[in-house]
MARGUBA-103156 format. One record per residue (C-alpha): x, y, z. Coordinates in steps of 0.02 Angstrom, whole numbers, padded with zeros to 5 digits, always signed. Example, Ala and Ser with C-alpha at 12.3 -4.5 7.8 and 13.67 -1.06 7.14 Angstrom:
<recs>
+00615-00225+00390/+00684-00053+00357/
</recs>
This chain:
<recs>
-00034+00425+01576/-00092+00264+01600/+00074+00203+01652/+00102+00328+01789/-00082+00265+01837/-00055+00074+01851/+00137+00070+01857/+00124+00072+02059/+00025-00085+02034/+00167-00169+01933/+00070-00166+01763/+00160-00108+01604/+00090-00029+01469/+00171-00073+01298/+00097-00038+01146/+00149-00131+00970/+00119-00050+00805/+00142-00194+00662/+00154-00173+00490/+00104-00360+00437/+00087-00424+00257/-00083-00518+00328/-00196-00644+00217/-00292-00487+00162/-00134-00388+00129/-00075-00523+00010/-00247-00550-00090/-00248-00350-00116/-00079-00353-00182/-00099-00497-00283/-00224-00410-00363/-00125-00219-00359/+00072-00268-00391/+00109-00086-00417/+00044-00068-00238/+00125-00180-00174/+00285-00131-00236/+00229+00053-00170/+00216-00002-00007/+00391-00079+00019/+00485+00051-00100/+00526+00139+00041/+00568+00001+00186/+00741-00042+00191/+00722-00228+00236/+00625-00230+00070/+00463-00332+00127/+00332-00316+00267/+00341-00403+00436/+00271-00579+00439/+00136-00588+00587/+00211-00751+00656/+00409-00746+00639/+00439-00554+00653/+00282-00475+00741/+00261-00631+00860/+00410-00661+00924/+00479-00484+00940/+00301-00453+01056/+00346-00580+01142/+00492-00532+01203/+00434-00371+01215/+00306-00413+01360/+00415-00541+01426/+00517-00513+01585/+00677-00472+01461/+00582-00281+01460/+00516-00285+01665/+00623-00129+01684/+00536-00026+01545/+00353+00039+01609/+00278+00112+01454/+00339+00072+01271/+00322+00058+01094/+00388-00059+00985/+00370-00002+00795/+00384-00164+00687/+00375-00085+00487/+00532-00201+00425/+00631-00020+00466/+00494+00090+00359/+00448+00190+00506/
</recs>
């Protein structure tokens, strides 16, 4: 919707849905191993996304001028869980 709203004006609407081992992340699994091997049992790169070197960079490129073409997107970034 809000695409076909503001695309006119040249604004994109891209939406990024990270699944980041953050700070927090890695205290709560220091403290729950079994969860953390829970929660990358299933992902086939075998670990979560770091927030600088995977999530950062892929957004950026995502909103750069590389994507001007694509109006509305999503960009799922689970290390291939999801």
């Amino acid at each position: 919707m809000a695409a076909r709203e503001w695309g006119a004006y040249g604004i994109r609407v891209d939406v990024v849905c990270p699944a980041v081992l953050s700070p927090a992340a890695e205290a709560h699994f220091a403290d729950h191993p079994e969860e953390a091997e829970h929660a990358v049992g299933g992902v086939p790169l075998a670990r979560m996304c770091d927030s600088e070197t995977d999530i950062g960079r892929a957004t950026a490129a995502f909103v750069s001028d590389v994507t001007a073409c694509l109006p509305v997107g999503t960009l799922m970034l689970q290390g291939a869980a999801g």
